[in-house]
C-alpha positions in Angstrom: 185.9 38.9 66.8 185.4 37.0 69.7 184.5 33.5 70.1 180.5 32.6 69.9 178.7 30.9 72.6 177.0 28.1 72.7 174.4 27.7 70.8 170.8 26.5 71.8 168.0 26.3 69.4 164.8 26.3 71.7 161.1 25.4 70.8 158.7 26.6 73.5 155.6 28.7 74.2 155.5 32.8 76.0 154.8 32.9 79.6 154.1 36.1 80.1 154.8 35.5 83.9 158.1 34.6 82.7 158.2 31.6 84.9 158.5 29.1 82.4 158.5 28.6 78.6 160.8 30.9 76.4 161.7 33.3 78.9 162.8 30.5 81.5 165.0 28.8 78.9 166.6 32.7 77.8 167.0 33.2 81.2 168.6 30.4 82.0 170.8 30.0 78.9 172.2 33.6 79.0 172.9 32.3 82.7 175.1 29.5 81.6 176.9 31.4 79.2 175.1 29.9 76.1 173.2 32.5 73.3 169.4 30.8 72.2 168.1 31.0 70.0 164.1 31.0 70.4 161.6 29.7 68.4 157.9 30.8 69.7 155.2 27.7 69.5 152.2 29.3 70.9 150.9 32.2 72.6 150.0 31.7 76.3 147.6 33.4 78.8 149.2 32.5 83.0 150.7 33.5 85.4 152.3 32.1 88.5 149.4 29.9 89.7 148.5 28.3 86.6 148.2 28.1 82.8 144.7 29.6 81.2 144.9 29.5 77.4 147.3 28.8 74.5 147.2 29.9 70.9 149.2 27.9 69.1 151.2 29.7 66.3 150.5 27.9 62.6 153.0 24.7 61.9 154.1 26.7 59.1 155.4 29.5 60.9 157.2 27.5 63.6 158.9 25.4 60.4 160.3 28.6 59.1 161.3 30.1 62.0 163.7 27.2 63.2 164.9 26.4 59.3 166.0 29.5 58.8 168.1 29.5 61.8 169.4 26.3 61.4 170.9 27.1 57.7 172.5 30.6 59.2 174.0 29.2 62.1 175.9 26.3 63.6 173.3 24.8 66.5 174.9 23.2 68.8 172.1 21.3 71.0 168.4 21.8 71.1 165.0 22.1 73.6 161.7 21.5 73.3 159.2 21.9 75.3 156.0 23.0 74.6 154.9 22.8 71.0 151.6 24.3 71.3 149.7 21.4 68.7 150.4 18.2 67.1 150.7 19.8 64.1 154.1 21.5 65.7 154.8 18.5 66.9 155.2 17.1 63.4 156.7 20.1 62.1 159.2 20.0 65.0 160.0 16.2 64.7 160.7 16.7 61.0 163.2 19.6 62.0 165.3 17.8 64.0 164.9 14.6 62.4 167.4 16.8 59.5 169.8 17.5 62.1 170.4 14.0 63.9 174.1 15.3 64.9 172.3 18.3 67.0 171.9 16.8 70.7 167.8 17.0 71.5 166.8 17.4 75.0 162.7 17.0 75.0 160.7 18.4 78.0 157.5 17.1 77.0 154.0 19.3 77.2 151.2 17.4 77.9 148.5 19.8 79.2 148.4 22.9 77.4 145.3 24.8 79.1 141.7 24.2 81.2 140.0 23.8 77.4 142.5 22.1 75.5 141.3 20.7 72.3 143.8 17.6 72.3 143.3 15.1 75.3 146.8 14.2 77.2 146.9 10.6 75.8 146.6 12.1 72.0 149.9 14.5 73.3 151.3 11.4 75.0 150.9 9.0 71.8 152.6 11.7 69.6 155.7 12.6 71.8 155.9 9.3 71.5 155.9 8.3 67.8 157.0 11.3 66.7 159.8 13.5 69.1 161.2 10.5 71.3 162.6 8.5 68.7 164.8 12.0 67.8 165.6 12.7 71.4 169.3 12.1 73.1 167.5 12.4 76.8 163.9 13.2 77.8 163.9 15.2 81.1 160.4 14.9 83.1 158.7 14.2 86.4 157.3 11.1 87.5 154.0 12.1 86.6 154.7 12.8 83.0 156.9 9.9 83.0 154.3 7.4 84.1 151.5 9.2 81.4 154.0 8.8 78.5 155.0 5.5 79.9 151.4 4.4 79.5 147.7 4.6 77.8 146.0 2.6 80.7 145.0 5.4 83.1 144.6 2.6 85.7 147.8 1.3 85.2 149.8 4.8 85.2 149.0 5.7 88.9 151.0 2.2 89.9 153.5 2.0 87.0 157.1 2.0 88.3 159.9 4.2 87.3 162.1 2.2 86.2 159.0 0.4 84.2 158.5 3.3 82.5 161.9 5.1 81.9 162.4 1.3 80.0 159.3 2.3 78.1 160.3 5.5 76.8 163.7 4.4 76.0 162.4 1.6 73.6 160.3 4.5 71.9 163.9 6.1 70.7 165.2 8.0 72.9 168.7 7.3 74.7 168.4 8.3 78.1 165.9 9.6 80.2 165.7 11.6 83.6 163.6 11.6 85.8 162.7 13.8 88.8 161.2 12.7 91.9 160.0 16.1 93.8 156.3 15.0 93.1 156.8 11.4 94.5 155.8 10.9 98.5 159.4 10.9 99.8 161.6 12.4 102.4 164.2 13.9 99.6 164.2 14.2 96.1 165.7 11.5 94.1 166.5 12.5 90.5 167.1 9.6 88.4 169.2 8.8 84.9 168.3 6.0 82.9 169.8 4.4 79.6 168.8 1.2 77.6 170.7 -0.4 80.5 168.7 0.6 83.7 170.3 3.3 86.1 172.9 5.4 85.0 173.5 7.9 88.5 171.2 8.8 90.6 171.0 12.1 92.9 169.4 12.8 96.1 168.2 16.3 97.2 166.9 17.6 100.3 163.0 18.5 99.7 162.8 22.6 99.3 159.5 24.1 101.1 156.9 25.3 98.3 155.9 24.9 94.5 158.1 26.4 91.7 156.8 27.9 88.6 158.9 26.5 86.2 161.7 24.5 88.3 161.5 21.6 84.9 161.8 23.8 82.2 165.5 25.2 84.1 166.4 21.9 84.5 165.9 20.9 80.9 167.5 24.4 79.7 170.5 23.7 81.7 170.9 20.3 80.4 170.9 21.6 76.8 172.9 24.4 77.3 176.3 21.9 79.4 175.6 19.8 76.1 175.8 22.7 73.7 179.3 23.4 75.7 180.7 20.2 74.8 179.9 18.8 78.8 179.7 14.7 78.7 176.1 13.8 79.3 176.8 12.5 82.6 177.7 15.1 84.2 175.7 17.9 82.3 172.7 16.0 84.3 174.9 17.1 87.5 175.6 20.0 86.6 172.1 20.9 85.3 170.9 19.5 88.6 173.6 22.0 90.5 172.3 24.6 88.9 168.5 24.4 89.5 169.3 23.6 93.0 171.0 26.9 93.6 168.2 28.8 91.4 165.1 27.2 93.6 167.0 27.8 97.0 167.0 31.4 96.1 163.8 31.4 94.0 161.1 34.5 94.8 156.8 35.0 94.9 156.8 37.9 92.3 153.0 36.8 92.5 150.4 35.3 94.4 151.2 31.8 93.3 154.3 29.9 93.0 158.0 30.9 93.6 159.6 31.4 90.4 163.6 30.2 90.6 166.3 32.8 90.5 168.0 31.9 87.1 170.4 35.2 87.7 171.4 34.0 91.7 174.7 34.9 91.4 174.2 37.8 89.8 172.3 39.1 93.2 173.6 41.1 95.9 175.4 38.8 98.7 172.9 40.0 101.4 169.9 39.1 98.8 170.3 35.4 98.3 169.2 32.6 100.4 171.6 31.0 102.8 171.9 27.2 102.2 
């Protein structure tokens, strides 16, 4: 037999745009040479300009999807990302608080449609209680960062970075990264934190556009270098290589935003984007 791949055990919603959610971090996985292994949260209704409506599946059924994976195979990193309730969120934090050897990359959900039940600070107060203390490295944007960072909607919109990467990292986690693309700047700094400030930090020139779906790759690749045995370090640059490549060649398979090209080099020369 030959050698198995990777293993990434990922929690996330259907897009049925495929832009984000399960099909981004498939798409993206089987890209980087890694089998997942998906575990469906909640039903969603979007496409490339926004999300509509989610139906989360029951807590019950999410448990037993991921547990019986887990005992059959040897996981090698985890994702979440959109868990569709708190009640998955509990379920989800009991799951991989089993399996503290199994790297967790967390791409926190805090929106889930235009007529969510949960408000973003109930999402925001149990990602934090209940997922970051469980997490190796949360990967988010600024905005997210600042929301999770804080309960004072006042203070959120002024909060620094650094401020509240310090915050989330006394919740649990080890590291967090965060992205910079929606912050008012010439290029796009990406930034790695630990429980001792800045860790690297990477500049990128600011791509034309909005991408459906740019954080969920980022957060896919991450777990996938770490389910290859890749040193934290530089699975954030490579993760951050990757994207890169995929939103430079991304494509408008809709009317709303490009969706990146998780299978670039699989493309025609004469297809792809020059950089």
């Amino acid at each position: 037999m030959r050698p198995t791949p990777p293993l990434v055990l990922v929690f996330a919603a259907n897009d049925p745009s495929a832009g984000t959610g399960l099909a981004a971090d498939l798409t993206t996985l089987s890209s980087l040479g890694c089998h997942a292994l998906p575990v469906v949260t909640a039903l969603t209704v979007q496409d490339t300009a926004g999300l509509q409506e989610v139906q989360a599946i029951e807590a019950d059924w999410v448990n037993e999807q991921a547990r019986f994976v887990l005992e059959d195979m040897q996981v090698d990193a985890i994702k979440v990302g959109l868990a569709g309730s708190i009640e998955n969120l509990a379920v989800i934090a009991e799951i991989v608080a089993d399996y503290p050897n199994i790297p967790l990359v967390l791409d926190p959900v805090l929106e889930h449609s235009q007529r969510d039940e949960y408000s973003t600070d109930e999402f925001a107060a149990a990602i934090r209680e209940l997922l970051l203390p469980n997490a190796l490295i949360v990967c988010t944007n600024s905005s997210k960062a600042r929301r999770l960072g804080s309960d004072d909607a006042e203070e959120q919109d002024d909060l620094p970075l650094d401020a509240a990467a310090a915050r989330l990292i006394d919740c649990g986690c080890e590291y967090v990264l965060i992205t910079g693309a929606q912050e008012q700047t010439s290029k796009v700094s990406n930034v790695l934190y630990s429980r001792n400030g800045r860790v690297r930090s990477d500049m990128w020139d600011r791509l034309p556009g909005r991408y459906h779906g740019s954080g969920a790759t980022l957060s896919a690749a991450l777990a996938g270098a770490l389910a290859s045995g890749v040193e934290l370090n530089t699975a954030v640059r490579d993760a951050q290589e990757y994207v890169w490549q995929t939103l430079v060649n991304a494509f408008r398979p809709g009317m709303g935003q490009l969706v990146p090209d998780r299978m670039f080099w699989a493309r025609p020369e004469d297809t792809k984007a020059e950089e």
